[in-house]
C-alpha positions in Angstrom: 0.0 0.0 0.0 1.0 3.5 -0.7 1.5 5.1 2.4 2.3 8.9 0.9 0.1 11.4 2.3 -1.3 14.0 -0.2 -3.3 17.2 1.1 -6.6 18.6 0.1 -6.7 21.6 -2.0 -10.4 22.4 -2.8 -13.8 21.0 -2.2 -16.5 21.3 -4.1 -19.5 19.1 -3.1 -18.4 15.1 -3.5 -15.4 16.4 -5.6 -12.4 17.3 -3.5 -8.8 18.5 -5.4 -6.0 16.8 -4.0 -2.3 17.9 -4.3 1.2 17.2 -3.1 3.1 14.5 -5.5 2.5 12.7 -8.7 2.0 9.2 -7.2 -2.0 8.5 -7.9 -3.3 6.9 -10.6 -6.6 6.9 -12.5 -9.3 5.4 -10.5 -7.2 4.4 -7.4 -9.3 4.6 -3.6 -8.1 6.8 -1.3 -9.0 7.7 2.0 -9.6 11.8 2.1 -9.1 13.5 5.7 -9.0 13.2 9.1 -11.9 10.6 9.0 -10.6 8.6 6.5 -13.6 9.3 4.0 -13.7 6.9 0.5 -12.8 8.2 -3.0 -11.6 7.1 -6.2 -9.6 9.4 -8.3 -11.4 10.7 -11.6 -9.0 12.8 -13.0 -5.2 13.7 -13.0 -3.1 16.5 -14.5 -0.1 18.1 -13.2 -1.1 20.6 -11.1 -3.5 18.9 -9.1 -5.7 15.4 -8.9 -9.4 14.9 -8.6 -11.2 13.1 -6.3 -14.7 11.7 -6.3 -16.0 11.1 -2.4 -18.7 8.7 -2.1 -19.8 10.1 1.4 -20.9 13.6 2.9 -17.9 16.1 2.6 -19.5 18.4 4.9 -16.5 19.3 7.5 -13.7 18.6 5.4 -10.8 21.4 5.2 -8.2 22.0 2.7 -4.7 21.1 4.0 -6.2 17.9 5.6 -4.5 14.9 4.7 -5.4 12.2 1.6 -4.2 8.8 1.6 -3.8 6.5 -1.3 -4.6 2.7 -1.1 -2.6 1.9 -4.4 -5.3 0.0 -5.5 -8.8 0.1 -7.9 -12.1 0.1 -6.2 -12.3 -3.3 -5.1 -14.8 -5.1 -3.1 -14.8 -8.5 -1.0 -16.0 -11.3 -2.3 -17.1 -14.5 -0.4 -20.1 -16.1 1.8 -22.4 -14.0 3.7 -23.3 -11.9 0.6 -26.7 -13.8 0.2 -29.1 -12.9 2.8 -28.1 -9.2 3.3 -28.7 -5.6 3.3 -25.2 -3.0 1.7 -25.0 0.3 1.0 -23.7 1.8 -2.4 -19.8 0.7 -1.5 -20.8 -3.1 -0.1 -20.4 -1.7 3.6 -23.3 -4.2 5.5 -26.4 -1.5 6.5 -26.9 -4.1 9.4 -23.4 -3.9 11.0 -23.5 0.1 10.2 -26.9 0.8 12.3 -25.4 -1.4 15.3 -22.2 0.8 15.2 -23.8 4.2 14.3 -27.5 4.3 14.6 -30.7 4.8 11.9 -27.9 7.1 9.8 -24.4 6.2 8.0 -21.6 7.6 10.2 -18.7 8.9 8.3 -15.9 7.0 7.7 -16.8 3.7 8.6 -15.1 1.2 6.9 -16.6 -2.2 8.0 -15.7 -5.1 5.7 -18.3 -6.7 3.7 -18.1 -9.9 4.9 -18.5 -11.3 8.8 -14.8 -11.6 9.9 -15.4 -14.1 12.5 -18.4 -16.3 11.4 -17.1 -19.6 10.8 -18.9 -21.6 7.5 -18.5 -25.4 7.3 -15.9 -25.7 4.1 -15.4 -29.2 2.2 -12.1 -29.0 0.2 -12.4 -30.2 -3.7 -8.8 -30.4 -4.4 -5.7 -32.7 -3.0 -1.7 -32.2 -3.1 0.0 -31.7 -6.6 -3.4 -31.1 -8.4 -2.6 -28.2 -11.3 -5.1 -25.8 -11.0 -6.2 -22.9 -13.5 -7.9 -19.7 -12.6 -11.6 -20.4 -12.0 -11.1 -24.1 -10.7 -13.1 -25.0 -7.9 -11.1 -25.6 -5.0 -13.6 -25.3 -1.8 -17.6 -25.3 -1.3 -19.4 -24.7 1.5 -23.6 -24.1 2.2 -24.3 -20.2 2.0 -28.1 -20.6 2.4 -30.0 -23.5 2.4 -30.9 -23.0 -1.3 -26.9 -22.0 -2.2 -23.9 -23.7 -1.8 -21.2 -20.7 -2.3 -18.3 -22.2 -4.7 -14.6 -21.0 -4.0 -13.0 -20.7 -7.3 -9.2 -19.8 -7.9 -9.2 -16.4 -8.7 -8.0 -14.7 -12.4 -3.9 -14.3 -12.6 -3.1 -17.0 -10.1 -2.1 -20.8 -11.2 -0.1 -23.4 -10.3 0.4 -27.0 -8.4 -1.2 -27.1 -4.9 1.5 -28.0 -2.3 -0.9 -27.2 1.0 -4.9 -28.0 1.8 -6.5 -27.8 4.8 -9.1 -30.4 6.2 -12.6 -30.1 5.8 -13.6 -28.2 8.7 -15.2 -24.9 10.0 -13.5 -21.7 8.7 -13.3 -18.3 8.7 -13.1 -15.8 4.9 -9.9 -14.9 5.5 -8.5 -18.7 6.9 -6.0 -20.0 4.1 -7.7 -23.0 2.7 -5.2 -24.3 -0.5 -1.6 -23.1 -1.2 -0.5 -22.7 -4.7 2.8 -22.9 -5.7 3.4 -21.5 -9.2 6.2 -22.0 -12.0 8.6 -19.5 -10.2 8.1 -20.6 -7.0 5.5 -18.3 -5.6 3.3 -19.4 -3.2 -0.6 -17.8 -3.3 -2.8 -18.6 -0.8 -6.3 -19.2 -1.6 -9.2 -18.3 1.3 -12.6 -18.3 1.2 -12.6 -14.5 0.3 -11.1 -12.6 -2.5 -10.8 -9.2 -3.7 -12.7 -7.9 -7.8 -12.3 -4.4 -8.7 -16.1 -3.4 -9.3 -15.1 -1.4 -12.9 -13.6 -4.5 -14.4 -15.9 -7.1 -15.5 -14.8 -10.8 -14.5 -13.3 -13.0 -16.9 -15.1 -15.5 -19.0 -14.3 -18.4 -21.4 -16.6 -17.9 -24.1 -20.3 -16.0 -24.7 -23.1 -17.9 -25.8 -26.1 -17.6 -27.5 -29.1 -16.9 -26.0 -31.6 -20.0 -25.7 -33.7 -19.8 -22.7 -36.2 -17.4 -21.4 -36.1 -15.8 -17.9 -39.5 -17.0 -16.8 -41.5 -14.4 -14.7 -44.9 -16.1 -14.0 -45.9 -12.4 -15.7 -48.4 -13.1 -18.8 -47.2 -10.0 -20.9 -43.7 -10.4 -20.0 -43.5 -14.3 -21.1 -45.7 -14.4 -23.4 -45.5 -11.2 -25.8 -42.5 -9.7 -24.6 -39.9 -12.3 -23.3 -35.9 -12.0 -21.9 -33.8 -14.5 -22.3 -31.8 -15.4 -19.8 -28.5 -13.3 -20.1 -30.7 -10.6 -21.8 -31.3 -7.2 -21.0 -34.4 -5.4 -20.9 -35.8 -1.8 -19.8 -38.8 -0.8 -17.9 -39.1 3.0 -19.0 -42.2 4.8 -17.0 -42.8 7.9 -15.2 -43.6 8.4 -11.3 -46.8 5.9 -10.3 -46.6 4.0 -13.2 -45.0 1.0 -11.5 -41.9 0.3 -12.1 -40.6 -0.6 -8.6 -43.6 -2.9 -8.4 -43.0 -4.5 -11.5 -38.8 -5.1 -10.6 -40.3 -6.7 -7.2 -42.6 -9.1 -9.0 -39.7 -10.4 -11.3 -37.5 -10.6 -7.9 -40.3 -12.3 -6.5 -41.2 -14.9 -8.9 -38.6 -14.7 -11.9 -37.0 -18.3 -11.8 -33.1 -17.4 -11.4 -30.9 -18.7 -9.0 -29.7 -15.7 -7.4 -31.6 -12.0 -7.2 -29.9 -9.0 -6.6 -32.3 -6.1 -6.1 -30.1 -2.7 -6.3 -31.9 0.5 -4.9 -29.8 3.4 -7.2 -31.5 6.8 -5.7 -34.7 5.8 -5.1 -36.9 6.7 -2.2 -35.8 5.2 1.2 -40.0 4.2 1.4 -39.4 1.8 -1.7 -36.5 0.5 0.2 -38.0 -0.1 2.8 -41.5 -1.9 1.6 -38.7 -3.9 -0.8 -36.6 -4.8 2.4 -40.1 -5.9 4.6 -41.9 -8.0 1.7 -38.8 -9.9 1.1 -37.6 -11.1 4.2 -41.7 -11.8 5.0 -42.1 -13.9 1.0 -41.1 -17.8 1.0 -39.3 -18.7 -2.7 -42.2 -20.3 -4.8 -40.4 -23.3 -5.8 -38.5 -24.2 -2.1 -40.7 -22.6 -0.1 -38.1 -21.2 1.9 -37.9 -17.5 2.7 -36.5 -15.6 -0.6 -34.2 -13.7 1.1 -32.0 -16.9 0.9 -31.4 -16.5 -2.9 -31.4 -12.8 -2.7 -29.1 -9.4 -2.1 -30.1 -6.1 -1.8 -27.9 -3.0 -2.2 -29.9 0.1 -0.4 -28.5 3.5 -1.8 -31.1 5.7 -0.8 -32.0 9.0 -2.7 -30.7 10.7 0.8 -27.2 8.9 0.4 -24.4 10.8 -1.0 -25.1 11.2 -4.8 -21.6 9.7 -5.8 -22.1 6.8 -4.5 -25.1 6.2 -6.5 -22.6 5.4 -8.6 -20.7 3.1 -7.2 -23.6 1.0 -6.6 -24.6 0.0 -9.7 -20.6 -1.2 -10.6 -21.1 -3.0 -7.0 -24.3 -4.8 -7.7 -23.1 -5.6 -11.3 -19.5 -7.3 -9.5 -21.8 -9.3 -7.1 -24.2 -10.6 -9.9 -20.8 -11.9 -11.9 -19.7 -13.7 -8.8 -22.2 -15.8 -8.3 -22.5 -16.2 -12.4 -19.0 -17.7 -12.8 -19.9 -20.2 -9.9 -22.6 -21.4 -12.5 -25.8 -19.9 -11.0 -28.5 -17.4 -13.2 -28.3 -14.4 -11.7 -31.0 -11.6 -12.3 -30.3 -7.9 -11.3 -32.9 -5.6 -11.1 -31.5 -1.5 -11.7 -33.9 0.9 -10.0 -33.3 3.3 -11.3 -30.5 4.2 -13.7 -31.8 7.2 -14.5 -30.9 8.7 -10.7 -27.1 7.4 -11.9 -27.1 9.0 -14.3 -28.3 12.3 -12.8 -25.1 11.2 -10.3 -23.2 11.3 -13.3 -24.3 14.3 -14.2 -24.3 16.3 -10.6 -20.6 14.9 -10.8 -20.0 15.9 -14.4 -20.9 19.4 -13.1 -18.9 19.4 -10.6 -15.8 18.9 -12.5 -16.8 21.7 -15.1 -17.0 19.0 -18.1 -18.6 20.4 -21.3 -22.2 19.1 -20.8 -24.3 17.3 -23.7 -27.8 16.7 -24.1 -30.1 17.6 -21.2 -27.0 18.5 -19.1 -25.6 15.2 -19.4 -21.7 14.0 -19.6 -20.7 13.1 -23.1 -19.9 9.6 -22.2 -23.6 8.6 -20.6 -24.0 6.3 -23.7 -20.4 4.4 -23.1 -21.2 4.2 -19.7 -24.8 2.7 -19.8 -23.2 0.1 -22.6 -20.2 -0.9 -20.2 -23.3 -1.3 -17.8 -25.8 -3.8 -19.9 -22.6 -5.2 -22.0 -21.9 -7.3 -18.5 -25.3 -9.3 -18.8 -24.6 -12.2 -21.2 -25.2 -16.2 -21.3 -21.8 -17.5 -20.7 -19.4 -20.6 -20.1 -17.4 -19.5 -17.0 -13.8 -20.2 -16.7 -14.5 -23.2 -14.7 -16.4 -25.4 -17.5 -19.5 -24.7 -16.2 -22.7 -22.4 -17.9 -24.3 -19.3 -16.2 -26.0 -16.1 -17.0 -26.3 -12.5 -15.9 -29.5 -11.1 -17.1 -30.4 -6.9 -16.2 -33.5 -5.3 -16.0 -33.3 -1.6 -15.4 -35.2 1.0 -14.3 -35.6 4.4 -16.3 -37.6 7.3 -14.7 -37.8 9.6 -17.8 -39.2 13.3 -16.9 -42.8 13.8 -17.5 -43.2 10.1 -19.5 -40.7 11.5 -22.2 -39.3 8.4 -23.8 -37.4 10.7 -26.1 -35.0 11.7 -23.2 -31.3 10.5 -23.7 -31.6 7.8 -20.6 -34.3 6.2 -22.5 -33.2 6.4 -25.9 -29.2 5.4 -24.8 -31.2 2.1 -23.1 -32.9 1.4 -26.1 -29.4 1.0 -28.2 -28.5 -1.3 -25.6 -31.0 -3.6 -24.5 -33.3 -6.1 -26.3 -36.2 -5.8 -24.8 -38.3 -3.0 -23.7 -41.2 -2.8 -21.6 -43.1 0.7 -21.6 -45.2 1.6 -18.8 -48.2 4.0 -19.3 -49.6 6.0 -16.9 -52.6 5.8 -18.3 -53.1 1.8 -17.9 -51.7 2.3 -13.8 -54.2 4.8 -13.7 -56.7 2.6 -14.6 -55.5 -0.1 -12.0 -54.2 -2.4 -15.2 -50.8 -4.0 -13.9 -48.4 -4.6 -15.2 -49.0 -1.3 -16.9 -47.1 -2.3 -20.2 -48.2 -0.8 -23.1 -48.4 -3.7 -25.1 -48.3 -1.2 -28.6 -45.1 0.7 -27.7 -43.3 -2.4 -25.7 -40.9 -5.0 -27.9 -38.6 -7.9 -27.4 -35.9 -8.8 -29.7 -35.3 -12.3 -28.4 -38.9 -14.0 -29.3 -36.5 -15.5 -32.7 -33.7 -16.9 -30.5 -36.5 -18.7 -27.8 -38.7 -20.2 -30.4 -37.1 -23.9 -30.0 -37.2 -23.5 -25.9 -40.7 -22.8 -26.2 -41.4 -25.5 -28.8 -39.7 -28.3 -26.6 -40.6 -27.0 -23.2 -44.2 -25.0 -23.3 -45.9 -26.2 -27.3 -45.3 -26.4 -30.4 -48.3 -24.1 -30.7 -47.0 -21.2 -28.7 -45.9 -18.7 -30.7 -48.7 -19.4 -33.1 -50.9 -18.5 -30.1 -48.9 -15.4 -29.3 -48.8 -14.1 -33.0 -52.3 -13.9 -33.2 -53.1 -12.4 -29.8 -50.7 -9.9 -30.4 -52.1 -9.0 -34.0 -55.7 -9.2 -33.0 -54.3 -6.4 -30.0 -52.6 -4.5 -32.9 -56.4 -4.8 -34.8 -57.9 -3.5 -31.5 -55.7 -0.2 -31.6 -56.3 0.9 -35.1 -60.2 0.1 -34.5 -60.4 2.3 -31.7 -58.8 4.6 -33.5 -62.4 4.6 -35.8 -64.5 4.0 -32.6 -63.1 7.8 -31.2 -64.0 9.1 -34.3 -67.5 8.0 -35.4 -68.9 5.7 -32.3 -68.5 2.1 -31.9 -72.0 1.3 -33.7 -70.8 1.8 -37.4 -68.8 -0.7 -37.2 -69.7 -4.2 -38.5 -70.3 -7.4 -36.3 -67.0 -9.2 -37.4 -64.2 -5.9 -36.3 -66.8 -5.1 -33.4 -65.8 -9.3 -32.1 -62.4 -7.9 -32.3 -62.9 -5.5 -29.8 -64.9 -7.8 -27.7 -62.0 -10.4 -27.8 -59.1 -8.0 -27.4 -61.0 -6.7 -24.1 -60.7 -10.6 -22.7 -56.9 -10.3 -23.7 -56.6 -6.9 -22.1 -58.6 -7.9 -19.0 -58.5 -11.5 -18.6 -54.9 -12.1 -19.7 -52.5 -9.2 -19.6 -54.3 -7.3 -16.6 -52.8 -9.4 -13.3 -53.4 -9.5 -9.9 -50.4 -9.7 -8.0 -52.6 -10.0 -4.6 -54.6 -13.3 -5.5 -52.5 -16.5 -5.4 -53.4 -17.9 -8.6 -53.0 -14.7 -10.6 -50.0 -13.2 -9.3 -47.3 -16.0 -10.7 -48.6 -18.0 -13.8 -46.9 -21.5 -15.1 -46.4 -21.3 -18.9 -48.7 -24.0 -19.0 -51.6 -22.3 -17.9 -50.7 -19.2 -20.1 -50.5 -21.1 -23.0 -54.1 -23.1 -22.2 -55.9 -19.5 -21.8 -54.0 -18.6 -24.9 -56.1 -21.4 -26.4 -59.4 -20.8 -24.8 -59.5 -17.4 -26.1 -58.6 -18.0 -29.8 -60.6 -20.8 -29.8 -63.8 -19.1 -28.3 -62.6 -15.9 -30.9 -62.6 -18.2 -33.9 -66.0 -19.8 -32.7 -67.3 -16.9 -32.9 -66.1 -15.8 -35.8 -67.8 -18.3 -37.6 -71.1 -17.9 -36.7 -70.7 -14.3 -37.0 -69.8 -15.2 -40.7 -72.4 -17.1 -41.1 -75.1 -14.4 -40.2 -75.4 -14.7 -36.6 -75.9 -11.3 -34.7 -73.1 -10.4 -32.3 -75.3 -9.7 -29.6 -76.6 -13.4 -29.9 -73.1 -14.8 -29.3 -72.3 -12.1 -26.3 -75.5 -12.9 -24.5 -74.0 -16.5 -24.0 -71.8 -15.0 -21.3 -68.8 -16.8 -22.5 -66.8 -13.4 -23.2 -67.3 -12.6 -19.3 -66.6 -16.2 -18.4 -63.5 -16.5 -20.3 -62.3 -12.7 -18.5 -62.8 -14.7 -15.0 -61.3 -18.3 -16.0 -57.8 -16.6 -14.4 -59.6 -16.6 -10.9 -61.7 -19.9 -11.5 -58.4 -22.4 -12.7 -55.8 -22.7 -10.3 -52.7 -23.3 -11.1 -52.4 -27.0 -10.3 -55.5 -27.5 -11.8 -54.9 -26.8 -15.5 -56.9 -29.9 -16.9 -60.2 -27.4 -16.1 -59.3 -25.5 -19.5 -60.7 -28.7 -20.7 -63.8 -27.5 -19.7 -64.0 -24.1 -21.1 -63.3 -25.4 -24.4 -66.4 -28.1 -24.3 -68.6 -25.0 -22.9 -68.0 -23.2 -26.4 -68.1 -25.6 -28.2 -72.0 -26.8 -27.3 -72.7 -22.9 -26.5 -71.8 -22.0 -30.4 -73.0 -25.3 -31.9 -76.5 -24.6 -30.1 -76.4 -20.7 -31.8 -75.5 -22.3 -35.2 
């Protein structure tokens, strides 16, 4: 470590201008005055250095002393991640309040991980083995749903001259020795140290071939991610967005969640932090905070560390990716890092672009979603970081550069509509302005795993939808009675898609998370009851005839009336229509 002491020359908010020697490097950590607060370096020239602080500089004098650590931004890595609550710089918000109370002291630096908590290690490697980075060398039980897989860290090989027992161990106990080609011994602990800016190493991308499955009609079935994708949820204030990103934490069928809170209101936080140590997992019924981590950087918090965050929650996902786990990470939001971004750009008297923003907000949100990706980790093994993030555009304006940078670099986008959340329709996607790229590269998954009629199904209720919205467009214009029986049916059935498919309940306990299965047998019970229809209404049946049946209304309700383990009732619906339009005919 670099012990040389620069001083402070000027503050000016989170960015403090350090002086006194030529010894720091671009994005090195420091510790800036008396109380030792964290910042990386953002800038260097000769006269003087630039620091960015991620905590309150309030107090701070110039002439007080800065401290290099000769090091990146690193964070630790190890278990006792799962389960818990950090802050913007993976400091542990439960260790914090202990030591300071409801607020974040200043310089506190607690380490991530629980020094003294011994985990129960089995050791997966003997004397003289060769190992390469990203072998597995130790495991041990995280959660009861995780086992946490040590694997040899990037740069360091070689032939393992020492292993400990199986036994109970701290993160920093020395587990394996290796001794590489020149004689170097490194030893390998539970722990290990990433820089957050650098993504982690990987043996090869590969395609995408799977979907994340939500239990979310809309999202699964018209507008799907893959797993290792990257998708959007643009929307402005009440539209639902942070109730949308808890759904897909809730119920999304990864391995590992990690919900990052970038800015957002300490309220949100708080109702995130409640319902998720309170929800069981669907599938192991035990509580979901076992599979999850949350990162809580508050719209109160220091703006630069906002972000930090999103690097830190972006390292953590990759962790638990190269161990060969799916890992989801839901951004909310990255539009309040990137006003961080630009409060900092500010600061530092940068030449502003569009809306006040840095020039390099477009690199930056690419560097961001380029780290999502299917992948074969160095280890042999397959995993997958897939990101959904947040964008809070001012007054719904989708044309704002957030927005329109996210679009260039995700596949999938999900539009919320004020008007829908208004209207109590969640998930408030717009289901006109909302796409996914990745419906072409899932086709065979849903073939093999759901039918080989799915996207047949899908196709047709997302045209008939797309029928509905240029109708309308007539309806506002001249009155719904013009039009003739056949487009009025349209309407009729795209109302039982609207309100008995895409419109969920996430309070009911059938509605809120749906089996592909049972969306793909309502898929069929519509279409089939449209088509029905259709035919009679061809053959010179009134309309009104066919809706006094009741089956329109019925088919709204068959969401409540079939529970999920009970899909065979479908069966049902379709014999109903049949005798029901066979008796009209």
């Amino acid at each position: 470590m670099n012990q040389t002491h620069y001083t402070i020359h000027g503050i000016n908010g989170p960015v403090v201008k350090v002086t006194g020697g030529k010894g720091l490097a671009m994005m090195d950590m420091v510790s800036v005055g008396e109380e030792g607060l964290i910042g990386e370096v953002v800038s260097v020239d000769r006269s003087a250095t630039t620091v960015q602080v991620y905590e309150d500089t309030a107090g701070l004098k110039p002439g007080q002393p800065v401290v290099s650590q000769g090091a990146p931004m690193a964070i630790t890595l190890g278990p006792g991640m799962l389960t818990n609550i950090f802050d913007g710089i993976a400091r542990p918000l439960k260790v914090i309040e202990a030591e300071s109370g409801p607020f974040i002291g200043r310089g506190l630096n607690i380490p991530s991980l629980d020094q003294e908590k011994t985990w129960d290690v089995t050791l997966h490697v003997k004397a003289g083995d060769v190992l390469a980075p990203g072998a597995l060398y130790a495991s041990c039980p995280e959660t009861p749903l995780i086992v946490h897989r040590c694997l040899v860290p990037t740069g360091v090989s070689g032939r393992v001259t020492k292993v400990a027992p199986a036994g109970a161990y701290r993160v920093s106990d020395t587990l394996v020795e290796l001794t590489d080609d020149h004689g170097q011994i490194h030893p390998l602990a539970l722990a290990q140290r990433w820089p957050i800016r650098t993504p982690r190493p990987i043996a090869q991308r590969l395609p995408i071939d799977r979907p994340l499955v939500t239990g979310q009609r809309i999202i699964d079935t018209l507008f799907p991610i893959g797993k290792g994708g990257a998708a959007a949820i643009p929307g402005p204030f009440g539209a639902g967005k942070t109730m949308t990103q808890h759904q897909l934490a809730k119920w999304s069928d990864a391995d590992i969640i990690v919900y990052l809170g970038c800015g957002e209101r300490g309220n949100e936080m708080t109702q995130a932090l409640e319902e998720f140590s309170e929800l069981l997992d669907p599938k192991s019924q035990q509580p979901l905070m076992n599979r999850t981590i949350l990162i809580a950087n508050t719209s109160n918090m220091p703006v630069a560390a906002r972000e930090a965050s999103v690097y830190t929650g972006i390292t953590l996902a990759e962790y638990y990716r190269d161990m060969g786990y799916h890992v989801a990470i839901m951004a909310d939001s990255t539009s309040r890092w990137a006003e961080a971004l630009r409060e900092i750009s500010g600061r530092l008297e940068e030449m502003p672009a569009e809306e006040g923003f840095p020039a390099y907000l477009p690199s930056r949100l690419s560097q961001f979603y380029e780290r999502a990706g299917m992948v074969q980790t160095l280890g042999g093994s397959q995993g997958s970081v897939t990101i959904i993030g947040a964008v809070s555009p001012q007054g719904s304006d989708f044309s704002e550069p957030v927005t329109q940078n996210t679009k260039r670099f995700t596949r999938c986008f999900w539009a919320l509509d004020k008007a829908l959340a208004y209207a109590r329709h969640y998930p408030a996607i717009n289901w006109t302005s909302s796409y996914s790229e990745y419906i072409g590269d899932l086709s065979g998954w849903y073939a093999k795993n759901v039918g080989e009629d799915f996207l047949s199904c899908r196709s047709r209720v997302a045209q008939l939808l797309q029928e509905e919205s240029q109708l309308m467009e007539i309806v506002k214009l001249i009155g719904a009675d013009v039009l003739p029986d056949d487009q009025k049916l349209v309407i009729e059935t795209a109302r039982v898609i609207r309100v008995g498919f895409l419109q969920q309940n996430a309070y009911h306990q059938d509605d809120t998370y749906v089996p592909m299965e049972k969306q793909l047998k309502m898929m069929r019970v519509i279409l089939y009851l449209h088509e029905s229809a259709r035919a009679l209404v061809a053959a010179g049946v009134p309309l009104s005839r066919i809706l006094e049946t009741g089956l329109f209304d019925k088919a709204v309700k068959m969401k409540y009336d079939v529970p999920n383990s009970q899909p065979e009732r479908f069966d049902d619906y379709m014999t109903e229509i049949r005798d029901a339009m066979h008796a009209l005919a």
